[in-house]
C-alpha positions as CSV (number, residue, x, y, z in Angstrom):
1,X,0.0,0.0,0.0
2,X,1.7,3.3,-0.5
3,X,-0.3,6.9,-1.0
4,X,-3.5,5.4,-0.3
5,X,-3.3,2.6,-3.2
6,X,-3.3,-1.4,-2.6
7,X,-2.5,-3.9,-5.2
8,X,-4.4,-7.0,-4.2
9,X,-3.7,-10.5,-5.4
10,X,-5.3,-11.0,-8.0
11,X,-3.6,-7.6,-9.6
12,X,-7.1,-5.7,-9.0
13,X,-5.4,-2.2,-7.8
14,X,-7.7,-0.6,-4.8
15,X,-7.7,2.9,-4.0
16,X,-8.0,3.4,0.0
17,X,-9.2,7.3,1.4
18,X,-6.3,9.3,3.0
19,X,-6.8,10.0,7.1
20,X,-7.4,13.7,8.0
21,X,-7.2,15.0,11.5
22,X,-9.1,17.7,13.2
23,X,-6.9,19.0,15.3
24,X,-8.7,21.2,18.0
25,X,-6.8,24.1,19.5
26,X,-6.5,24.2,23.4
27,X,-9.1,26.3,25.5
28,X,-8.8,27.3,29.2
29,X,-12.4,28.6,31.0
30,X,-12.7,28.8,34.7
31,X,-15.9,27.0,36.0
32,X,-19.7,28.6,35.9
33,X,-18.0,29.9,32.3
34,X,-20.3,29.2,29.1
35,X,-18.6,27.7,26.4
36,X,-17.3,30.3,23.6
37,X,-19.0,30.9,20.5
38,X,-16.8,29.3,18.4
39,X,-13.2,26.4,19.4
40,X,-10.9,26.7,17.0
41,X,-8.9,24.5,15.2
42,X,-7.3,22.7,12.2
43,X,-7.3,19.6,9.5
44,X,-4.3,18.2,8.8
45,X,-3.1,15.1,6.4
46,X,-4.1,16.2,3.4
47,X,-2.3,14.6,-0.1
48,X,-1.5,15.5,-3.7
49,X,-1.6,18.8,-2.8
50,X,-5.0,19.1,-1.9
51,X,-6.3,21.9,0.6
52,X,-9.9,21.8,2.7
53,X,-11.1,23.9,0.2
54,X,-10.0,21.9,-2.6
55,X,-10.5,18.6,-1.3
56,X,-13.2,18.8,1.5
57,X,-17.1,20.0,1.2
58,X,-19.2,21.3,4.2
59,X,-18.6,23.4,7.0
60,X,-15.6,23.0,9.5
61,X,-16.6,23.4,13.4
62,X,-15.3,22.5,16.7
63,X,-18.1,21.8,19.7
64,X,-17.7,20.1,23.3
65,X,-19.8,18.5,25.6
66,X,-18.8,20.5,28.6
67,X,-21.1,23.2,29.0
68,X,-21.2,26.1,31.8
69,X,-22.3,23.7,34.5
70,X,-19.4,21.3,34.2
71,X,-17.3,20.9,37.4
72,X,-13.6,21.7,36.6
73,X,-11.4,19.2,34.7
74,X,-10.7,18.4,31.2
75,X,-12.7,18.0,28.1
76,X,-12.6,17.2,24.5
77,X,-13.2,19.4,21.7
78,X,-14.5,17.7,18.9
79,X,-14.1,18.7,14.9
80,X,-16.6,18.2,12.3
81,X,-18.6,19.0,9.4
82,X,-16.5,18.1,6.4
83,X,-16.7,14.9,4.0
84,X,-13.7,14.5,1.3
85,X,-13.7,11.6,-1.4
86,X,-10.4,10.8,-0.8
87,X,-10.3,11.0,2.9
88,X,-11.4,9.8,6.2
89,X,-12.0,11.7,9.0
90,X,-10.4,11.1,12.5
91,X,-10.2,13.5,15.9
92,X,-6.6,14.4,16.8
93,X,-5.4,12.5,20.2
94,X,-5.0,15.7,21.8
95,X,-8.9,16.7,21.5
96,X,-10.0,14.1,24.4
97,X,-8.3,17.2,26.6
98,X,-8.6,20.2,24.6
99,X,-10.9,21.7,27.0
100,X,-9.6,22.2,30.6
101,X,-12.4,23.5,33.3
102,X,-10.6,25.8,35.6
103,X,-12.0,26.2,39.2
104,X,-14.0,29.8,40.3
105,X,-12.8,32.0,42.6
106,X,-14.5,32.6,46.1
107,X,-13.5,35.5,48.1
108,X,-12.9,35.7,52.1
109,X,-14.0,39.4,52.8
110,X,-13.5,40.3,56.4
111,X,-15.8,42.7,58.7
112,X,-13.7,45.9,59.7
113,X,-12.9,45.4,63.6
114,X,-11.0,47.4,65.9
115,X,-9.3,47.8,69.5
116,X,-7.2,49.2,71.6
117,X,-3.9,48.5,72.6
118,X,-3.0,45.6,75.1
119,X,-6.6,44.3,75.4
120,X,-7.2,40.7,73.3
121,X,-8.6,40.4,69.8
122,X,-12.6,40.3,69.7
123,X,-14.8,37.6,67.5
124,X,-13.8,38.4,64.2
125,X,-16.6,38.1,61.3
126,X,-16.7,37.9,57.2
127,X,-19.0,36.5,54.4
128,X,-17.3,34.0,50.8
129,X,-18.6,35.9,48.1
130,X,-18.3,34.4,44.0
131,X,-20.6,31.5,43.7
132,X,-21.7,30.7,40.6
133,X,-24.1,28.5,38.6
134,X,-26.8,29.1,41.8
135,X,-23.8,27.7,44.1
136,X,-24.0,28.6,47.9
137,X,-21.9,28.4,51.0
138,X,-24.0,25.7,51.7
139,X,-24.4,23.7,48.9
140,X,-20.8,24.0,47.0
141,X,-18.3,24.0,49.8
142,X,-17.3,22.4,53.1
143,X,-15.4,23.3,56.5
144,X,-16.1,26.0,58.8
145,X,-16.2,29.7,57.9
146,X,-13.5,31.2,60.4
147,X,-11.8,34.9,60.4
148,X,-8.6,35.3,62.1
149,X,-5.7,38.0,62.5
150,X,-2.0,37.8,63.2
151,X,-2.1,40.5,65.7
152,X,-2.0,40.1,69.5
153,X,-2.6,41.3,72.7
154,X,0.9,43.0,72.3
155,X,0.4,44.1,69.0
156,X,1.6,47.9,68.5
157,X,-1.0,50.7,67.3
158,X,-1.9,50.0,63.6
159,X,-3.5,48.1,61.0
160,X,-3.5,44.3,60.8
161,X,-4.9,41.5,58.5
162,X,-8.6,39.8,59.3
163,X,-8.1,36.5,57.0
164,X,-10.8,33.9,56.3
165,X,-9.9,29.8,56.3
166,X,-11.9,27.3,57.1
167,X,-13.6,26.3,53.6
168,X,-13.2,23.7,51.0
169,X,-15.0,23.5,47.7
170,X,-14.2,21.1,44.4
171,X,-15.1,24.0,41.7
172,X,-13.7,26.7,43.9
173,X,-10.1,28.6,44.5
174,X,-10.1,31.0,47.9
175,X,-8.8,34.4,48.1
176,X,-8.4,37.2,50.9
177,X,-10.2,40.5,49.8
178,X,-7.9,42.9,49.3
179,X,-9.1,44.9,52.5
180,X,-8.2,42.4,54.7
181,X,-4.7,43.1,54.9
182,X,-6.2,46.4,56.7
183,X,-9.1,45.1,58.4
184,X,-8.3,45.4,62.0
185,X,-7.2,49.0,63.6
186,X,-5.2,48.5,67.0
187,X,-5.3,52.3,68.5
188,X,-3.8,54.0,71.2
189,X,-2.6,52.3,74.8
190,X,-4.9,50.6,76.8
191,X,-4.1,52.9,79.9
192,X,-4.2,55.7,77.9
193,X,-3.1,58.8,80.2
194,X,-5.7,61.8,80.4
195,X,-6.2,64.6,78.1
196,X,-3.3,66.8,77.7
197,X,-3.3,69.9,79.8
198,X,-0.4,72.4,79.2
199,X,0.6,74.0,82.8
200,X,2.3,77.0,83.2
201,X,5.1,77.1,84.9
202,X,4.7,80.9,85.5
203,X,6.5,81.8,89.5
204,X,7.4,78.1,89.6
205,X,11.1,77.7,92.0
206,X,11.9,74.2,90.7
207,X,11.7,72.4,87.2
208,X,9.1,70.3,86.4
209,X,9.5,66.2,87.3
210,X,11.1,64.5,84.2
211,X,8.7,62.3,82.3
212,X,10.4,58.9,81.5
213,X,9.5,57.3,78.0
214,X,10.9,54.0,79.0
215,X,9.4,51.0,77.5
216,X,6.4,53.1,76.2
217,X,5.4,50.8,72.9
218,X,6.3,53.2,69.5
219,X,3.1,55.7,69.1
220,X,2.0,55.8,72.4
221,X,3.5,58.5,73.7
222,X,1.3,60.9,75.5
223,X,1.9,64.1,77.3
224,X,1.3,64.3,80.9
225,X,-0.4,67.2,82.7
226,X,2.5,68.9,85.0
227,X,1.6,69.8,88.4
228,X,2.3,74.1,89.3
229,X,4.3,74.5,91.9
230,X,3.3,77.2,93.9
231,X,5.2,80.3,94.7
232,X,6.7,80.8,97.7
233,X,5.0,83.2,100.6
234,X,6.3,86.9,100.3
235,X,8.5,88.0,103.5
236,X,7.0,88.9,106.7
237,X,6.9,92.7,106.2
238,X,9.1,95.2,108.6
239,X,8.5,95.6,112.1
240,X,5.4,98.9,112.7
241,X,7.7,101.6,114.7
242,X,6.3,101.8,117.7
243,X,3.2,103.9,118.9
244,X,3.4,107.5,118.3
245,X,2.3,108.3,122.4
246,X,5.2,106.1,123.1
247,X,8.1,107.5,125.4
248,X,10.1,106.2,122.6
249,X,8.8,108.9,119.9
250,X,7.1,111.6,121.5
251,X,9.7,113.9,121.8
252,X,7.2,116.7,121.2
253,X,8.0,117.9,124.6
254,X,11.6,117.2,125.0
255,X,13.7,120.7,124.0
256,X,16.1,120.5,121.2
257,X,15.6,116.4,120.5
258,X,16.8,116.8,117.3
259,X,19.4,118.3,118.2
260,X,20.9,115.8,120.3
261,X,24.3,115.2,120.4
262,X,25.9,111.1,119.5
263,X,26.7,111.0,123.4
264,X,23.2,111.9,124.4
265,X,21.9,109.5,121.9
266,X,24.5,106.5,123.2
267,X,24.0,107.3,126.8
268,X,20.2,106.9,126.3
269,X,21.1,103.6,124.6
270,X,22.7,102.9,127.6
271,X,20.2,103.8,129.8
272,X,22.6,106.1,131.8
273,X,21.0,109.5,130.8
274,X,19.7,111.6,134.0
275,X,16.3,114.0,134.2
276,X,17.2,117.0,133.4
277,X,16.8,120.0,131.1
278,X,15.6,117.1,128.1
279,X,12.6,116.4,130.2
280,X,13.4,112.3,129.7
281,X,12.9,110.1,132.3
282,X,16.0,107.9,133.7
283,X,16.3,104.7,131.9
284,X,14.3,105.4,128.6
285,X,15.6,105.0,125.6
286,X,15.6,108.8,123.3
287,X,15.7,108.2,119.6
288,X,15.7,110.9,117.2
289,X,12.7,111.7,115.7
290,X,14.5,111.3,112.3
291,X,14.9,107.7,112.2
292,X,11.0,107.3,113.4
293,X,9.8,109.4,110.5
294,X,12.3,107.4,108.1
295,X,13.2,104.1,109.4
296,X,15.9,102.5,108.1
297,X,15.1,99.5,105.6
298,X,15.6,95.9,107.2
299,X,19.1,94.4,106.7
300,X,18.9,91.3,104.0
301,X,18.9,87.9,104.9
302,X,22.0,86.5,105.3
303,X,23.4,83.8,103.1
304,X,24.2,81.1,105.3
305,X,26.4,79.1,102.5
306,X,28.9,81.4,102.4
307,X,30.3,81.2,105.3
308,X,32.8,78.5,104.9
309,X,33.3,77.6,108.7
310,X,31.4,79.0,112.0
311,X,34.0,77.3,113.3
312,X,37.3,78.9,111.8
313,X,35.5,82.2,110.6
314,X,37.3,85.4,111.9
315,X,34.2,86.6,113.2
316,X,34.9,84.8,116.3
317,X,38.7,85.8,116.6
């Protein structure tokens, strides 16, 4: 036999058709997915130089069995629609798998949540959205529906992932929505310190008490309302000068008291003066009238720290 011609025994020469294949090119379609309008693909094998317009009649076309409600796997695409004189028709190997059924995709989509800093993680929430073909959580998949995060009790302020698990479905891929990586908000401290209340250190005589930042987690730093310290009291002011009908000032009737002399003045200090033209009485004290009008101001305090030694000062030479 050679080209499609066999010599038989008798010397009768038969004519056997050529094989042509329909090839079918390879489709991909994820599950719930109709079918496209049209598959593609080729014949192959022709002879003599035919073509498929030359040698075929009819109309080429590629179908499958699979339609949208096929679970995922693979399935063939089959060619037909053509007759040739000279040729038989035959489905390329390759077509029993030309169709592959790819699985859907679900989507874990997590319920925004939030807390504060240092206290545990609360019951976490989400729905598995994407069914297709009238599929439900119910019907199409199994496991149990859980939402979980990474972040702990110790967990520093700031956003953190909410991801779904649980489920298992044989048309089905899972995913994490893409707002999950963000889901859950950790804020502030858990002993968050009062509002902040700026004090005035206005008349204050010592520094404010330092604020230690040790071990404070990063972004919990709060300020601290600063006690005032008070002011100290004013001095006690000067001693009054003493009565005005006092023997000590009313010199009204005393001749020529400001006129006294140092000695007069010492000797009353003293209290050695005598009665006599002054008209002051023996032992009081005379002070010029002067000073009681304008009393001297009061001496200032004196610094005790610099005096290096009571002890070897030459004040007590």
């Amino acid at each position: 036999m050679s080209d499609g011609y066999a010599i038989g025994a008798s010397g009768i020469l038969t004519v056997t058709p050529a094989t042509l294949f329909y090839n079918a090119a390879s489709v991909s379609q994820a599950y719930g997915s109709a079918n496209p309008a049209t598959f593609g693909g080729t014949v192959t094998g022709f002879v003599n130089g035919d073509s498929l317009t030359s040698a075929t009649t009819g109309t080429l076309a590629f179908t499958s069995a699979a339609t949208a409600a096929s679970g995922t796997g693979s399935y063939a695409i089959d060619g037909s629609g053509l007759s040739a004189v000279n040729y038989t028709f035959v489905q390329a190997p390759a077509n029993a798998t030309a169709l592959t059924i790819t699985p859907a995709i679900l989507t874990y989509t997590a319920n925004l949540a939030s807390r504060t800093f240092g206290t545990d993680n609360p019951a976490f929430s989400g729905a598995v959205s994407g069914f297709v073909n009238g599929d439900s959580q119910s019907s199409a998949t199994t496991g149990t529906l859980v939402f979980s995060s990474s972040a702990t009790s110790t967990s520093p302020a700031g956003s953190y992932d909410i991801d779904g698990s649980g489920l298992n479905a044989a048309n089905y891929t899972f995913i994490q929505a893409p707002g999950n990586a963000t889901a859950l908000t950790i804020s502030g401290s858990a002993n968050a310190p009062p509002p902040i209340v700026l004090a005035s250190f206005t008349n204050s005589i010592q520094p404010p008490p330092l604020i230690s930042l040790a071990n404070t987690p990063l972004g919990q730093l709060s300020l601290i309302a600063l006690p005032v310290v008070p002011p100290p009291p004013p001095p006690p002011p000067p001693p009054a000068p003493p009565p005005v009908d006092s023997p000590l000032t009313d010199l009204s009737d005393t001749p020529n008291s400001s006129d006294q002399t140092t000695s007069e003045v010492a000797d009353s200090l003293d209290g050695g003066g005598s009665s006599g033209s002054s008209g002051s009485t023996h032992g009081s004290v005379v002070i010029p009238k002067i000073l009681v009008d304008n009393p001297p101001p009061p001496p200032p305090p004196t610094d005790v720290s610099a005096l290096s030694s009571f002890g070897n000062s030459s004040l007590w030479q």
